[in-house]
N, C-alpha and C positions, 0 to 999 in steps of 0.2 A: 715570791709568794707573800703574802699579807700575812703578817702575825699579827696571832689574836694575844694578846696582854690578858693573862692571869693573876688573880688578887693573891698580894700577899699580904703576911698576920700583920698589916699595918690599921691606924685609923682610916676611913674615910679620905677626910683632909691630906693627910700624909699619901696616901695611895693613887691620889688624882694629881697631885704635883709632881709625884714621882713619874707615874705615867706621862703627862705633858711635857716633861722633856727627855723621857726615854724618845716618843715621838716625834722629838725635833732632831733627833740625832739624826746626822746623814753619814748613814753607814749601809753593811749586806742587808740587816732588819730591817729598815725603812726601805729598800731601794725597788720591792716586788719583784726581784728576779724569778725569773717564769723556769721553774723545773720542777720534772715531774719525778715522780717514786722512781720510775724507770730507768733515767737517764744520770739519778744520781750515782750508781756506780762508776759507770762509764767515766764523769764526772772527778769523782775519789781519783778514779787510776791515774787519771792525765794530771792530775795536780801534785801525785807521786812522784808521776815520770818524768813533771819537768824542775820539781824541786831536787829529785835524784842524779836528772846527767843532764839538765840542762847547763848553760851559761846564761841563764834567766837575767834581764837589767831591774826586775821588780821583786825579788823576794818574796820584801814584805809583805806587798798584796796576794802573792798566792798563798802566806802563811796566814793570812787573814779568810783568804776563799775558803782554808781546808777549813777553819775554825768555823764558817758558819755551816758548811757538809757537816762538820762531825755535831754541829747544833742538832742539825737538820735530822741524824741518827738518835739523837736522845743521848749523842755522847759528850756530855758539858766541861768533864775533868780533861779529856784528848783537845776540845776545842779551848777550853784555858791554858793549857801545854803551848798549843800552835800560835797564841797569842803572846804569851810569854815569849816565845821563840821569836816575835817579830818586834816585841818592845826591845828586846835585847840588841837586835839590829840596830831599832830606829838611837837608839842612846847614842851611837857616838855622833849622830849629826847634832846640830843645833835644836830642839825642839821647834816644833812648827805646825805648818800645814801637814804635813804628811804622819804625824800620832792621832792626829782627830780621829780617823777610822778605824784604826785598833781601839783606841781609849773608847770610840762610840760601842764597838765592837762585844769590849769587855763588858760593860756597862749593862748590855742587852744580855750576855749570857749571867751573869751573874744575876740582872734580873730571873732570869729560869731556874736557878739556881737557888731563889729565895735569901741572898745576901745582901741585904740593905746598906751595911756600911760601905761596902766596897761598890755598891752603885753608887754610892752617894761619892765616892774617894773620884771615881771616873768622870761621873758628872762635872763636880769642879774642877776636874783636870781640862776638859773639851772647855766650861765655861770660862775659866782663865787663860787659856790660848785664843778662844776666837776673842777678848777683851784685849789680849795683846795687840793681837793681828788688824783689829778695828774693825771687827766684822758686826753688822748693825742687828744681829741673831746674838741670843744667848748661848744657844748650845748646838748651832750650826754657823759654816759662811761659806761665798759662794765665790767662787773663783775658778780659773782655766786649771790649776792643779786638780782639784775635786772634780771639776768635771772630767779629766781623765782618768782620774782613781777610779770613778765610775761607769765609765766606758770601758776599761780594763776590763772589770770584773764582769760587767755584763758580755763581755767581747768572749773570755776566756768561760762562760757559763751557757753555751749553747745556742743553737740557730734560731730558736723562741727569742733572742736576745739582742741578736744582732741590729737591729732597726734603731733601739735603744742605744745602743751602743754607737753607731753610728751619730745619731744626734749630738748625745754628750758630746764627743768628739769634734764634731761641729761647734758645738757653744766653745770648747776649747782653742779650737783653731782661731775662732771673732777677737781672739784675745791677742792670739800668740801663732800667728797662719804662717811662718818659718821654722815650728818647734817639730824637730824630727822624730822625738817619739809622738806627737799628736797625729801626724801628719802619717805614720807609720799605723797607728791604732786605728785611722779612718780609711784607710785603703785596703786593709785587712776587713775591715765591716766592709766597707761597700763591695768586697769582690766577695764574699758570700751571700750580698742580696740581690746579683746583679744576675735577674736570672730570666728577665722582660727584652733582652736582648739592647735596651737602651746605651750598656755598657759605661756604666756610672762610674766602673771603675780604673777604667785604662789611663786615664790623666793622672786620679790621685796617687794609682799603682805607681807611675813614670817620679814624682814628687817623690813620694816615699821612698826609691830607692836612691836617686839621687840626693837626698837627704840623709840616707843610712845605709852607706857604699859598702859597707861593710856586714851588711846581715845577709846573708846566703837567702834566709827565706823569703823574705820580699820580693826577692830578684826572681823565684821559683814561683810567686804567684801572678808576677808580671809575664813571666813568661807563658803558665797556664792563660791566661789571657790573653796573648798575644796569638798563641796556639789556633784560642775559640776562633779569633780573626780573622787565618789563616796567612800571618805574620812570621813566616815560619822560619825563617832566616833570623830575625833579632829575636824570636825566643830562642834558639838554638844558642847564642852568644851569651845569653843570661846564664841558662842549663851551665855550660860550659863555666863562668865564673864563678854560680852557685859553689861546683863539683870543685872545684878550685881552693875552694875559701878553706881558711885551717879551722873554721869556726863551725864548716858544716859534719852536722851529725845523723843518727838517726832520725830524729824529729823532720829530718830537711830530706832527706830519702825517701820518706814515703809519700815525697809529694812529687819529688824528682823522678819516681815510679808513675807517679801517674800522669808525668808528660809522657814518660817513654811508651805507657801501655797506650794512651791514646793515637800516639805516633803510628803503633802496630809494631814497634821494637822491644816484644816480650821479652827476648832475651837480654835484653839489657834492663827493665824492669825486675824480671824474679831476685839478679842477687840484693839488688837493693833489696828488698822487699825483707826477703828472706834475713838481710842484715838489722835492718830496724824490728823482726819479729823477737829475734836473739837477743834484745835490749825488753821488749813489750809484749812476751807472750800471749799475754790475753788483751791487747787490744781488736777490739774489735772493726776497726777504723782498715787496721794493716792487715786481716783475712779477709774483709770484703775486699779492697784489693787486689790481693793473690788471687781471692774467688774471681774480682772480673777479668787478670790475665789468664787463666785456666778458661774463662767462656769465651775470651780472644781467641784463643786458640783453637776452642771448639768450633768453629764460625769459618776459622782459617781453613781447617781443613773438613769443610763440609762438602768440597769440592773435591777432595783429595781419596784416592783409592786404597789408602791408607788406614781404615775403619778403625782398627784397632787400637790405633795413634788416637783418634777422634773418642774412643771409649773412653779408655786412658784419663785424656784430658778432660773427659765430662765427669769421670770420677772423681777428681781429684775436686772440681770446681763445686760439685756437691758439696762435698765434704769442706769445702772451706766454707761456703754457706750457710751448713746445717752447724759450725761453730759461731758462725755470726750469731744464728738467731738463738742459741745456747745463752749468748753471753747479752745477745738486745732481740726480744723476742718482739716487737714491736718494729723493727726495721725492716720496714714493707718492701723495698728496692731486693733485698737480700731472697726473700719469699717468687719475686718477679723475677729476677736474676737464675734463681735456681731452678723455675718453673719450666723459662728459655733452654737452658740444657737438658734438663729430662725431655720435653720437645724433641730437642735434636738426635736425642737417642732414642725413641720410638717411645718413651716411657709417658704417656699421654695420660693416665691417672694417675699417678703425679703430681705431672704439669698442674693437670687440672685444681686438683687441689690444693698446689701451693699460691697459682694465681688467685684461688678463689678467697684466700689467708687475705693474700695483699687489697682485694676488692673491699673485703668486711670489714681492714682497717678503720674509715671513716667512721660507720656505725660504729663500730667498739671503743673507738678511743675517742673521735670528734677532734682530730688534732693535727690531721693530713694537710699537708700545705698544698694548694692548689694545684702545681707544677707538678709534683707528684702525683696528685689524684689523676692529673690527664696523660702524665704518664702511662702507668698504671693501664690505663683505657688503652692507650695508643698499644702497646705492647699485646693488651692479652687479644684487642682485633686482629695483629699480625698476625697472632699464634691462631684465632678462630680461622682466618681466612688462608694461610699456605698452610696450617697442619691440619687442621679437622676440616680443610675445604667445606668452610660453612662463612659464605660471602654475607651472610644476611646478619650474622650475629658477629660479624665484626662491624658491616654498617650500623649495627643499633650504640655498640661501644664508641666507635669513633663520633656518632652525634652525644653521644652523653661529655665525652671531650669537650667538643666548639662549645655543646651547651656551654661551661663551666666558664667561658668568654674572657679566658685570660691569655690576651695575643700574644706568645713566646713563640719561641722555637718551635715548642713541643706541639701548641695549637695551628702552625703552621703546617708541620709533620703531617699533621693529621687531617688537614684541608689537602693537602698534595693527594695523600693515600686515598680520598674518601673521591676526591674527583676525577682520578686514572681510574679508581676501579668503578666509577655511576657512569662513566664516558665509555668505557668500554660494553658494559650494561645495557648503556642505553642505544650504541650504534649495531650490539646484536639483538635489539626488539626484544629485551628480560624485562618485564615487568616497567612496562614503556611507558606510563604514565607516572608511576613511584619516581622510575629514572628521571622521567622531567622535571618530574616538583625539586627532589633533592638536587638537580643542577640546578634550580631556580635559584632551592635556598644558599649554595655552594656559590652562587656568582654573588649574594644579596650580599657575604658575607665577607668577599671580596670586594665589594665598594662597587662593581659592576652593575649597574640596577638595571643598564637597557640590556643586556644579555639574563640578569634572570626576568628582567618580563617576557622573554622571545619565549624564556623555558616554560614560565606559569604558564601563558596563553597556547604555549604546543599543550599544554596538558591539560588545559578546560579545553581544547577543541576536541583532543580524545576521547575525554569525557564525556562530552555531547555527542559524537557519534556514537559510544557504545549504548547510550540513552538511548538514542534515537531507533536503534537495532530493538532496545525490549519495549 
């Protein structure tokens, strides 16, 4: 986010130079990290939980994240605490690159704070380091270090972040393309934006853990990736080292849960699950989770003569849910998630209106990422078309999808879904001319252009006959 710089009881002259190299500082204040009201708790907890029981290799910088959250609350004495706590760190190395961003850090909160001498004390601390370092900036410089301070932060600050994060990480690597934690910070962004199916990040994933044998979690997002693949065999072998590693923890289970729930081996996901909740009660991250192996389960036995089993498990999946959206009432997946099991247990108002939560998303916040929004689509046609047997208002969902023309998975999904169900439409004479056009457009959209003109022209020829009839 962009701060806005506030006058202090200085002159004129003093207030505009003060400002200009607050501005040049390269630190959280300068950096526009994109978070919203919403998301900063969520934010708070995990900077808790990994300053709490991690074995973190960066401290300082999550002692520096909380300090600009606790900015970010109006809480300036908590975020000088957290500052303090990471200068104290940084003392026993050598002064360097790595106090710039605290010192810039300070600099900024102190400014909110209306303390002049002590911006001015931080000022010439950053300006006499980057004069050591020979940086051609007074009160910044530019380097493969800084650019991963700042990939970090944006890395560890949210999926609005990630692309950002990524770059940094890039300029870092032009420098230094062997350094294992850059190399580690850029495989982590890319396999959170690799979502176009391009899979951006199966190389740098393979790099990164090769480079850091020893981190459990790398190896569990290599593996989720290998998974997508259908690589099933060498994720298996990662899983297996992850579980292995004396280093793996909570933090590394709940992601080891979500090979196994994708696997369809819920029981071997819930204890995990269930174990990192015992470290993270209120994450919200580990009951959607738990929620989607409870609607695993529901799913499972939608076949099964077992109903009661199937209640059960739709209860429970609720209820992990309706705690998600407790704690992130803006997590629209959780709303669709919960929709799908009221669905499957007859509970159709509801349904309905939990989907209709996740639809209004975009209108209310403006913040839905694509892949979601055609999610979202893709899902509530399924649920139009097998639960309220209403084919018409799941074809109008799944063209508001393609519309959205972002070719993933999900816009694929719903090319499949949308041309089984106009093919079969159109070989029982349902509304035989609609059927034609929509295969037209279905083939256009598959690159096929002589198969949709076969369909346009079947369906101006209908056209003309029905004409010709009045």
């Amino acid at each position: 986010r962009t701060e806005i710089l506030m006058p202090l009881s200085l002159s004129s002259l003093a207030h505009q130079i003060l400002q200009e190299g607050l501005i040049e500082l390269n630190c959280h204040f300068t950096w526009n990290l994109m978070l919203e009201d919403f998301g900063i708790p969520d934010l708070e907890m995990r900077i808790s939980e990994e300053l709490e029981f991690l074995d973190i290799k960066n401290q300082v910088g999550m002692l520096n994240l909380r300090a600009y959250v606790n900015h970010l609350k109006g809480q300036h004495e908590e975020a000088l605490q957290s500052l303090k706590e990471a200068e104290a760190l940084i003392q026993g190395e050598q002064v360097g690159k790595r106090s710039l961003v605290t010192w810039s850090n300070c600099a900024w909160v102190h400014y909110h704070m209306g303390s002049l001498a002590e911006i001015q004390t931080y000022l010439d601390k950053v300006e006499n380091t980057c004069k050591e370092l020979g940086s051609p900036f007074r009160y910044s410089m530019e380097c493969a270090e800084m650019e991963y301070e700042k990939g970090w932060v944006y890395l560890k600050s949210g999926r609005k972040n990630y692309i950002p994060a990524m770059d940094c990480f890039e300029r870092a690597l032009s420098v230094d393309p062997e350094n294992p934690l850059y190399n580690l910070g850029y495989a982590v962004a890319a396999y959170h934006t690799d979502f176009d199916d391009k899979n951006i990040s199966l190389e740098p994933l393979r790099k990164a853990v090769s480079l850091n044998p020893e981190d459990p979690n790398i190896k569990v997002y290599l593996a989720l990736k290998l998974q997508d693949l259908g690589e099933a065999a060498e994720a298996e072998t990662h899983i297996e080292e992850a579980l292995s590693s004396t280093s793996c923890q909570h933090y590394t289970f709940r992601s080891i849960a979500k090979y196994y729930r994708r696997k369809g081996y819920i029981s071997k996901a819930f204890p995990l699950l269930h174990r990192a909740l015992q470290v993270s009660p209120s994450s919200g991250y580990l009951h959607y989770q738990l929620g989607l192996c409870y609607h695993r389960q529901v799913m499972q036995l939608r076949t099964s003569t077992d109903k009661a089993a199937q209640r059960q498990a739709a209860q429970q999946a609720v209820l992990e849910f309706q705690e998600i959206v407790k704690l992130r009432p803006r997590f629209e997946m959780a709303y669709v998630c919960m929709a799908e099991v009221q669905a499957e247990t007859g509970q159709h108002e509801e349904a309905e209106a939990n989907f209709q939560k996740a639809l209004n998303m975009k209108e209310l916040y403006r913040n839905l990422e694509c892949h979601k929004e055609q999610d979202i689509h893709l899902r509530y046609g399924r649920y139009q078309h097998f639960h309220r047997k209403s084919e018409d208002e799941a074809i109008t969902h799944y063209l508001i999808g393609l519309k959205l023309n972002k070719k993933n998975f999900v816009w694929r999904n719903i090319l499949g879904r949308l041309e089984r169900m106009v093919t079969r439409r159109a070989r029982l004479h349902v509304r035989i001319v609609e059927s034609y056009c929509l295969l037209g457009f279905i083939h256009k959209l598959k690159g096929d252009k002589e198969s949709a003109l076969h369909y346009y022209e079947l369906a101006l020829q209908l056209t003309r006959e029905v004409n010709r009839q009045f």
